[in-house]
C-alpha positions as a printed NumPy array, in Angstrom:
array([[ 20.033,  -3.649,   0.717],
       [ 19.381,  -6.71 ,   3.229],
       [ 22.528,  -8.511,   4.403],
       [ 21.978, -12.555,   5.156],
       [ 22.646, -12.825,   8.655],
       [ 23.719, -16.148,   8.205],
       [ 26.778, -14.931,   6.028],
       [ 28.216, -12.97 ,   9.579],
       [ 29.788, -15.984,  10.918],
       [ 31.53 , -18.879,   8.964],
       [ 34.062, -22.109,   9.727],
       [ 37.265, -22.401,   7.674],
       [ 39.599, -25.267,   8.569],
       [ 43.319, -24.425,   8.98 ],
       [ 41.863, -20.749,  10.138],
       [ 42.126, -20.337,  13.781],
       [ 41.947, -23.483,  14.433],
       [ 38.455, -24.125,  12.607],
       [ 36.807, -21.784,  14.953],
       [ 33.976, -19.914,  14.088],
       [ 34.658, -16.364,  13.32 ],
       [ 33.454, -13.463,  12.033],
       [ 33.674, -13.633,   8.353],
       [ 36.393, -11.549,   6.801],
       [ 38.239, -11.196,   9.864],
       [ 40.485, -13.461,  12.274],
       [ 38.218, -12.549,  15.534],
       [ 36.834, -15.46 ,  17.03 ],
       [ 33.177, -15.82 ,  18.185],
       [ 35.219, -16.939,  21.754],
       [ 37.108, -13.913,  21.372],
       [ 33.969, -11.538,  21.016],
       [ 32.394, -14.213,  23.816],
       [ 35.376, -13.117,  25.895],
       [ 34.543,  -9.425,  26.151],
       [ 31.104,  -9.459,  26.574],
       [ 31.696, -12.051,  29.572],
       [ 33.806,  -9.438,  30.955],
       [ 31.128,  -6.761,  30.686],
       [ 31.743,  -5.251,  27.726],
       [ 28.804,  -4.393,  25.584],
       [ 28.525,  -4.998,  22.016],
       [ 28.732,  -1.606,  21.101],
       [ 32.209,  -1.222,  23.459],
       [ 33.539,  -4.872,  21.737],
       [ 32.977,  -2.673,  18.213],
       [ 34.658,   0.117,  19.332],
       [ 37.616,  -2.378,  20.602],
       [ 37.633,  -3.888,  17.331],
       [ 37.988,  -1.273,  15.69 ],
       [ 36.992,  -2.851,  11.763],
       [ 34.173,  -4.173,  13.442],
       [ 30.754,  -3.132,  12.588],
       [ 28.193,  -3.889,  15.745],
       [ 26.264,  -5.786,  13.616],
       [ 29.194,  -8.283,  13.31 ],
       [ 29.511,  -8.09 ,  17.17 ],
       [ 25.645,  -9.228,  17.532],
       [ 26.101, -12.086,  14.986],
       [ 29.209, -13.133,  17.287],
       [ 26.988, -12.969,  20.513],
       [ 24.111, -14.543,  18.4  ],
       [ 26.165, -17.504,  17.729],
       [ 27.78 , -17.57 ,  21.057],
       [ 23.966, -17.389,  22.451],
       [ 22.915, -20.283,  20.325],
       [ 25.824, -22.672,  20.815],
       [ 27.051, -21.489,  24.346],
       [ 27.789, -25.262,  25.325],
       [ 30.506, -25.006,  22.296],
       [ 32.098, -21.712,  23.149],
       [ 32.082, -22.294,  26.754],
       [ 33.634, -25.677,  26.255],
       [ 36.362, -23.839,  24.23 ],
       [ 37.008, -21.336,  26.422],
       [ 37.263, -24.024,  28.887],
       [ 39.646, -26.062,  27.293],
       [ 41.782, -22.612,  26.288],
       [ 42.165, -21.85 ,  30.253],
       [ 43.057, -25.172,  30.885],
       [ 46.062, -25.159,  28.49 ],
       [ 46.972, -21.671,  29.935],
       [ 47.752, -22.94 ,  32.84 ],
       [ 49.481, -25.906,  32.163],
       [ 51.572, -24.028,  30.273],
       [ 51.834, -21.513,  33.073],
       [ 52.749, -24.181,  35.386],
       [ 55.476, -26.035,  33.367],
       [ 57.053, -22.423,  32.646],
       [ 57.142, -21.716,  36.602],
       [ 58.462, -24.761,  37.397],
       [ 61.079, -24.745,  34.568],
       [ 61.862, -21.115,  35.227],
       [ 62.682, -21.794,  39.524],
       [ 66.549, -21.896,  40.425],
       [ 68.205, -25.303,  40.602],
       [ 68.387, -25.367,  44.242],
       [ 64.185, -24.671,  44.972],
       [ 63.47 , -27.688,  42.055],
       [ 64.99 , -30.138,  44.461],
       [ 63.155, -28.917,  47.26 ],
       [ 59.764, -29.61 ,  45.72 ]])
């Protein structure tokens, strides 16, 4: 039985955020993007994700490949808002008496 590689990856709005992700699942192609930036290789991202079949790993990377301007862009705007957030929790989080020094 062939399997429509095409079908691996799909777009639902209100689901993460309208992100594409691997069909069935909640795991973002960023997500997948993530780990194999970090030197993980498909067949490690699988074992991470555990209801993950490698072929749904390489149809993550696939898209990720093809559209790497998107993803990266993403991940981009992801770090970004990490440590803004970051920042406004440090600075909320310092004792009265350091806020007025800064």
């Amino acid at each position: 039985m062939s399997v429509e590689i095409g079908s691996f990856i799909v777009r639902t709005p209100g689901t993460v955020g309208g992100r594409p992700r691997i069909a069935g699942t909640r795991v973002t192609v960023r997500s997948i993007a993530i780990c194999y930036k970090q030197g993980l290789s498909p067949e490690e991202i699988a074992l991470q994700y555990e209801h993950l079949t490698v072929a749904q790993v390489y149809a993550a990377l696939t898209y990720y490949h093809a559209n790497q301007a998107e993803i990266e862009a993403d991940i981009a705007a992801e770090e970004e808002l990490y440590n803004k957030l970051a920042d406004e929790n440090k600075q909320a989080n310092q004792p009265a008496s350091l806020n007025k020094l800064a």
